[in-house]
C-alpha positions as CSV (number, residue, x, y, z in Angstrom):
1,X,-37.1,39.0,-23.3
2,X,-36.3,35.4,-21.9
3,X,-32.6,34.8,-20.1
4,X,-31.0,31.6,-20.0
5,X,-31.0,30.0,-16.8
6,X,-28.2,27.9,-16.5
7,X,-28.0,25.5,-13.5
8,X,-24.0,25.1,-11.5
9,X,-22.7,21.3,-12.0
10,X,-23.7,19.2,-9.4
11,X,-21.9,16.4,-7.6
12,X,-22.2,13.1,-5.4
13,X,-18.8,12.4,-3.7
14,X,-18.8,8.8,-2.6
15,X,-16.5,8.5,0.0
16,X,-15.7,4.2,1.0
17,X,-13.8,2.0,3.1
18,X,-13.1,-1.7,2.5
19,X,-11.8,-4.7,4.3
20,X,-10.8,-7.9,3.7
21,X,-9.8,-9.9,6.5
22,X,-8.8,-13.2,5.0
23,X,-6.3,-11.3,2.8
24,X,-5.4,-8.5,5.1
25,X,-6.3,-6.2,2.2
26,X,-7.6,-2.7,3.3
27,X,-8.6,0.3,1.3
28,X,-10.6,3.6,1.4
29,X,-11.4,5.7,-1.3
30,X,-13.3,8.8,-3.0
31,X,-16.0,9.2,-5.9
32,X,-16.6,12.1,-7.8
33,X,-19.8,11.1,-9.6
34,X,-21.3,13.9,-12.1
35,X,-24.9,14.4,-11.3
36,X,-25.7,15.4,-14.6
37,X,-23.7,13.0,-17.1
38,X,-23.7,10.2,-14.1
39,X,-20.3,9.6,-15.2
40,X,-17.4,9.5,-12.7
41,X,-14.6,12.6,-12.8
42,X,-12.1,11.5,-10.3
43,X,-11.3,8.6,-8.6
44,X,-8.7,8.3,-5.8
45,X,-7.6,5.4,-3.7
46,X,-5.2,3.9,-1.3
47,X,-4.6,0.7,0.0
48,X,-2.8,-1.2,2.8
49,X,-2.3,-4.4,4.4
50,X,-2.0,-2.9,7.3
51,X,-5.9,-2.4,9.0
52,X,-5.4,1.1,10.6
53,X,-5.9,2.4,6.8
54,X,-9.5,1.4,7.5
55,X,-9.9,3.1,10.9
56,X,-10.6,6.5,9.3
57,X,-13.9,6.9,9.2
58,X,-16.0,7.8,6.1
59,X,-17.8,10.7,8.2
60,X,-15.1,13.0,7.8
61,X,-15.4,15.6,5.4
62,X,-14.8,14.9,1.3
63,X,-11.9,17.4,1.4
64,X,-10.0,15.7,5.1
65,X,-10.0,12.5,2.8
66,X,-9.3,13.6,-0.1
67,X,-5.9,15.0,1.7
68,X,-5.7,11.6,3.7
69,X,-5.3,10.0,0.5
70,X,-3.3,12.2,-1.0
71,X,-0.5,12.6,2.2
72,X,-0.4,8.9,2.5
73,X,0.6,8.4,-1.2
74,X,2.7,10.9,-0.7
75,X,4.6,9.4,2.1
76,X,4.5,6.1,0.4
77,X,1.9,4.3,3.0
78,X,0.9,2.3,0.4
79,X,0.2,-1.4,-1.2
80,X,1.0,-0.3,-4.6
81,X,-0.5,-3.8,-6.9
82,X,-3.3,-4.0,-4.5
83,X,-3.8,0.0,-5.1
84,X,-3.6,-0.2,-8.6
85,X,-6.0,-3.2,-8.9
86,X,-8.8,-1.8,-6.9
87,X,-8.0,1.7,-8.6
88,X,-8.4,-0.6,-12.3
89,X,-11.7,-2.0,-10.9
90,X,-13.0,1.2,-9.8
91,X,-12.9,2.0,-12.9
92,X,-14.5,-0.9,-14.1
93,X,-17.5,-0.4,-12.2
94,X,-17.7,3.0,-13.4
95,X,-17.4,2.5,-17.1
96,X,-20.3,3.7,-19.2
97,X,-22.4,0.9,-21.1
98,X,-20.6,-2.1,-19.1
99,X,-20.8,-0.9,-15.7
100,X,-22.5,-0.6,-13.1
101,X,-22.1,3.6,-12.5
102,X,-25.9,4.4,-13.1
103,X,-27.3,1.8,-10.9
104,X,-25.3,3.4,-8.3
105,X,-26.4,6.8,-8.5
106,X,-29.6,5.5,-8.6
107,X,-29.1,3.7,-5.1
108,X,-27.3,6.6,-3.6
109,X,-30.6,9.0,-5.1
110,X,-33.0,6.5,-3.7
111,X,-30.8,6.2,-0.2
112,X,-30.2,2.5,-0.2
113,X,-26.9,3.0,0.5
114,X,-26.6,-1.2,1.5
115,X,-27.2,-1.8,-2.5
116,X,-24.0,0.4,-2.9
117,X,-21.6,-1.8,-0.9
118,X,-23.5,-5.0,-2.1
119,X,-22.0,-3.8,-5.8
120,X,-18.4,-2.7,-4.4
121,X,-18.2,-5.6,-2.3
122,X,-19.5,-7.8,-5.8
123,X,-16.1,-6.5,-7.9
124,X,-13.9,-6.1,-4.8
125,X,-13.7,-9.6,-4.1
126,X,-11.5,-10.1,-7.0
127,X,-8.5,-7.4,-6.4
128,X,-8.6,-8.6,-2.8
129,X,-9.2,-11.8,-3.4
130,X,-11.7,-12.3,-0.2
131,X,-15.1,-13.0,-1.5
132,X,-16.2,-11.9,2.5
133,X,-14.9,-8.4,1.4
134,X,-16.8,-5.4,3.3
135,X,-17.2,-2.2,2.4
136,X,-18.9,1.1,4.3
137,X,-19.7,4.1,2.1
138,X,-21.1,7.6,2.8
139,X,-22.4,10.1,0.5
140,X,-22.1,14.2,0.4
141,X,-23.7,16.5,-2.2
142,X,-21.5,19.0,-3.4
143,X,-21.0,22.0,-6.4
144,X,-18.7,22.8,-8.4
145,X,-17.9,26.1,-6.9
146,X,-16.9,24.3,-3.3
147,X,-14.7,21.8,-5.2
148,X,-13.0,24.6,-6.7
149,X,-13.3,26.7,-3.6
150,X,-11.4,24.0,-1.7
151,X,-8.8,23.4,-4.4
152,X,-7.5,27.2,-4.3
153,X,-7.3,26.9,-0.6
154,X,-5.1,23.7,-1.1
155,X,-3.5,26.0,-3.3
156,X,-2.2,28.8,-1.6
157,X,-1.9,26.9,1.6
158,X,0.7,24.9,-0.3
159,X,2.4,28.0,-1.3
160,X,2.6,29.8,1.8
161,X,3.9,27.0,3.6
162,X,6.6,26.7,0.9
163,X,7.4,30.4,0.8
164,X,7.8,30.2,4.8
165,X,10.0,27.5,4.3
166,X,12.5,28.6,1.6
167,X,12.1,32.3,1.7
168,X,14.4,31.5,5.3
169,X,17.2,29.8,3.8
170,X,19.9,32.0,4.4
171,X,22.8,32.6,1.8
172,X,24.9,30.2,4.0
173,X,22.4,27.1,3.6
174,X,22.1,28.3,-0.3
175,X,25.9,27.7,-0.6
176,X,25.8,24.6,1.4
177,X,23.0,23.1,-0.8
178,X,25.3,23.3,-3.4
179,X,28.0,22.0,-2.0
180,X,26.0,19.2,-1.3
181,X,25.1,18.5,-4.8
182,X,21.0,19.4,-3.7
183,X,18.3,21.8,-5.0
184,X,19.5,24.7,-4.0
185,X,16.0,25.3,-2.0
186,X,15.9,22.1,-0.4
187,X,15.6,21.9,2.9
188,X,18.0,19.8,5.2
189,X,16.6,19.2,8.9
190,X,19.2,17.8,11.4
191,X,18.2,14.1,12.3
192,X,19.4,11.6,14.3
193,X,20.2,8.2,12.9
194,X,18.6,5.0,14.7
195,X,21.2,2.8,16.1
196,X,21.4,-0.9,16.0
197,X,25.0,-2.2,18.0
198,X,24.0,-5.9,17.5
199,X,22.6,-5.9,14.0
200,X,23.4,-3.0,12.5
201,X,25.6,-2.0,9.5
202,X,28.6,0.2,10.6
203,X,28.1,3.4,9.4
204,X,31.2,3.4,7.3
205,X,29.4,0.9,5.1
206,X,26.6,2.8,4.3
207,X,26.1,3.3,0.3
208,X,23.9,5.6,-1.5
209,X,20.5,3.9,-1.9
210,X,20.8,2.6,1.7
211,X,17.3,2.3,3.3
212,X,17.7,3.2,6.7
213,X,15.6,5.0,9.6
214,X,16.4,8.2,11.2
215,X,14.1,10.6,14.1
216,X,13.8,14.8,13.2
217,X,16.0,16.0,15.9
218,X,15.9,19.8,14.6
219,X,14.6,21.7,17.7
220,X,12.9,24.4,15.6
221,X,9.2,25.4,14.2
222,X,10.8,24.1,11.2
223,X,11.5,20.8,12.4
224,X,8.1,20.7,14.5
225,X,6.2,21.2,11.1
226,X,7.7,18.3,9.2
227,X,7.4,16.1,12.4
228,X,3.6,16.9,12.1
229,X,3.8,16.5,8.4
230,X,4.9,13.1,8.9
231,X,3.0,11.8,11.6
232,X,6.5,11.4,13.5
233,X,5.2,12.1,17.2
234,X,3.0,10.2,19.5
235,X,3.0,11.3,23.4
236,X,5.7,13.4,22.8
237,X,7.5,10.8,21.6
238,X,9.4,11.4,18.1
239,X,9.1,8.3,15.9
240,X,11.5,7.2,13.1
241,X,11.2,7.3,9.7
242,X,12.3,5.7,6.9
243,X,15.2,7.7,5.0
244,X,17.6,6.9,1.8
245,X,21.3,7.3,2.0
246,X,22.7,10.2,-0.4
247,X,25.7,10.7,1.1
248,X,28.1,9.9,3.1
249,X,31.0,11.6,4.2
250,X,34.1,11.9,6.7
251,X,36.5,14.1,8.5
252,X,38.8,11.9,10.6
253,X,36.7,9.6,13.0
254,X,33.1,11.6,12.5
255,X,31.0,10.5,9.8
256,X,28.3,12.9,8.1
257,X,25.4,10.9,6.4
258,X,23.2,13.1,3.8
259,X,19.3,11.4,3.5
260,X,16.5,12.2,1.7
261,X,13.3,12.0,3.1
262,X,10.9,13.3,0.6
263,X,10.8,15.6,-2.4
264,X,13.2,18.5,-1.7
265,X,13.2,17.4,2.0
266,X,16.7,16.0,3.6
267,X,18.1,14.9,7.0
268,X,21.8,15.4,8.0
269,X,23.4,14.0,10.7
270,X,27.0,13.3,12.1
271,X,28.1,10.7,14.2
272,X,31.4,8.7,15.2
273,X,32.8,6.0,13.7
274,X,32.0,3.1,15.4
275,X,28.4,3.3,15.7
276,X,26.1,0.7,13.9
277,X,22.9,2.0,11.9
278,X,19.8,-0.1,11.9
279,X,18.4,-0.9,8.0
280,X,15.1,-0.3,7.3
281,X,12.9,-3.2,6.8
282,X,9.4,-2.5,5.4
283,X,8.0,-5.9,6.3
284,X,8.8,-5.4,10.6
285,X,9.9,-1.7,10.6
286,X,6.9,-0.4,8.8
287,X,4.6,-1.1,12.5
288,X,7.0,0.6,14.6
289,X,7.4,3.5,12.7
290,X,3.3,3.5,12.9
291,X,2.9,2.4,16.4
292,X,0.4,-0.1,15.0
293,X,0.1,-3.8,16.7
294,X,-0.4,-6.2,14.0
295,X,-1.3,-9.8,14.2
296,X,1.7,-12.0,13.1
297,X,1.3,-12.8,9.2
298,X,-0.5,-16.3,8.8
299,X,1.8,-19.1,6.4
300,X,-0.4,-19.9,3.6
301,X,-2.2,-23.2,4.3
302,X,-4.2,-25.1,1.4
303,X,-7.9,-25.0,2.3
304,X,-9.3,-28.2,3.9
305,X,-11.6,-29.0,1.4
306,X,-8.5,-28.4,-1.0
307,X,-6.3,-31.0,1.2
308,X,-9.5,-33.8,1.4
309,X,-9.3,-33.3,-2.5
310,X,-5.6,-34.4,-2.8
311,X,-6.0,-36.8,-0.2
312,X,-8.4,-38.7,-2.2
313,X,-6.3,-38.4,-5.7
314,X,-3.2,-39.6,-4.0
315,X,-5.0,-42.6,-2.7
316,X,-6.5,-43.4,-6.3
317,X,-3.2,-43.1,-7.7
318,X,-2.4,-45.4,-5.4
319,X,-4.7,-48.3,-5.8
320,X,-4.2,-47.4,-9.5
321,X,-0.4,-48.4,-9.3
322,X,-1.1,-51.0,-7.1
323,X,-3.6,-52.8,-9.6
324,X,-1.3,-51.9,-12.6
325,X,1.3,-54.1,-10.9
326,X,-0.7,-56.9,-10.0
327,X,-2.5,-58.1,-13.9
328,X,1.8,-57.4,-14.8
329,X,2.4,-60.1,-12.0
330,X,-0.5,-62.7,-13.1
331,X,0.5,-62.1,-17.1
332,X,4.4,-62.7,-15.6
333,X,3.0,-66.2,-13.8
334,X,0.7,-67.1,-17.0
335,X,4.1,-66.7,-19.5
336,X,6.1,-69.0,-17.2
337,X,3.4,-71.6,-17.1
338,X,3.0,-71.8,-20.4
339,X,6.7,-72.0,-21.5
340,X,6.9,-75.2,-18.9
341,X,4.1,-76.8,-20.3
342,X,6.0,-76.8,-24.2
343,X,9.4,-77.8,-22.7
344,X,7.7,-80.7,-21.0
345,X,5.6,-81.2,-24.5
346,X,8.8,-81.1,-26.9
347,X,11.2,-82.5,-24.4
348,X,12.9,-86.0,-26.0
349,X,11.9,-89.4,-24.1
């Protein structure tokens, strides 16, 4: 009597990074590559033009970037074209019959892991648009009982955490959800708004859809756990984040504004009248918020070679005009000769 051996799914996670400097386009992603069919099951990326995307290293574990990616989305921390493009070329690279997916796992099986970036760094150039694109890439070895494993970790993690959360709502905070016009297990944190006296708008202006920035301020477990969440602390120092205006409401001179935060998640906060809230502004807010330095953004200049070119044609042009003018000039001179000449020939003696 023979039994059937039947061997568990195998796969080769290739984890990335990617940066392109002359475009300020950064990236990293995650490769679930099927060691049987060598085709790909999952692919998940994220990119940035901010460069402190790329300084998480591809040594940490599949599942810590997996959740990297998946939190930063989450929060938004994102270049969503450049994303989707390098996401679309991915995928490209991957297809089966036109890609390059099997010379891959080849490399990775053989351990010339420099012929993998050679090929990502081959169709990166062209969602980045840097043809000096560089990419780093690590390999693990995993089956599909840890993948699983890990996801019904994920799992109840997620639903213990949200079962702490809401199973403390008291009946009060129930009724006040709806009085607020929210899920009636959302949770509302107090926050402080960020003030702006010089440039900011008063806070009796404020509109629903208003992007503006506020700091956690709840003093609880509660609010220590979304500060965490949301990367909101460095040095003991709470950082702001970027909020939307829901509501905004008044009893005499004290103004209460109602932001949402994230799914489910809001911010309440009351303050007087004549304060003045700063407006969040993605393009110079989004590095504070991150505590990152960034280098100034570069005005697009046409390449030198680019400006010799033009240089050259507007000269031609030039001489070309110029020339035009002059055989118009001559034929002009010619004409007029040549109508003296037969007034002098027909003139009466």
């Amino acid at each position: 009597m023979t039994g059937e051996f039947k061997t568990e799914t195998t796969y080769v996670i290739i984890k990335g990074r990617f940066k392109a400097i002359g475009t300020s386009s950064y990236g990293i992603f995650i490769i679930f590559v099927d060691n049987n069919t060598k085709n790909v099951d999952k692919i998940d990326i994220i990119s940035s033009h901010f460069s402190t995307i790329y300084e998480n290293p591809v040594s940490m574990p599949w599942s810590e970037l997996e959740d990297l990616i998946t939190k930063m989305k989450w929060k938004g921390e994102f270049a969503t074209s450049l994303t989707n493009d390098v996401q679309s070329t991915l995928e490209d690279i991957f297809q089966p019959g036109t890609g390059r997916g099997i010379d891959i796992w080849t490399s990775v099986k053989k351990g010339q892991l420099n012929k993998v970036c050679n090929i990502f760094e081959e169709y990166l150039s062209r969602p980045t648009g840097d043809k000096n694109v560089k990419v780093e890439v690590a390999i693990e070895t995993v089956t599909r009982s840890e993948i699983d494993e890990v996801k019904r970790a994920r799992e109840q993690k997620g639903e213990l955490e949200s079962a702490n959360l809401t199973s403390n709502l008291t009946p009060t905070e129930v009724q006040k959800n709806q009085e607020l016009g929210i899920e009636e297990s959302a949770i509302v944190l107090d926050v402080s708004l960020v003030l702006s006296p010089i440039s900011g708008i008063p806070i009796y202006d404020l509109k629903e859809g208003t992007k503006i920035l506020v700091k956690i301020s709840e003093q609880s477990s509660r609010g220590q756990y979304f500060i965490d969440l949301f990367n909101a602390s460095v040095n003991n120092e709470i950082l702001p984040i970027p909020a939307t205006v829901v509501k905004v409401t008044h009893d005499g001179k004290i103004y209460t504004v109602l932001v949402n935060i994230g799914p489910g998640i809001y911010g309440k906060s009351m303050d007087e009248d004549t304060v003045k809230v700063k407006l969040y502004d993605p393009t110079t807010d989004k590095k504070k918020i991150a505590n990152v330095k960034e280098p100034p953004p570069q005005k697009e200049q046409m390449p030198t070679s680019q400006t010799n070119i033009t240089t050259q044609e507007q000269k031609k042009d030039e001489g070309m005009f110029i020339s035009k003018n002059l055989i118009f000039i001559i034929i002009g001179v010619v004409v007029f000769i040549l109508l003296i000449i037969l007034l002098y020939l027909f003139m009466p003696l």
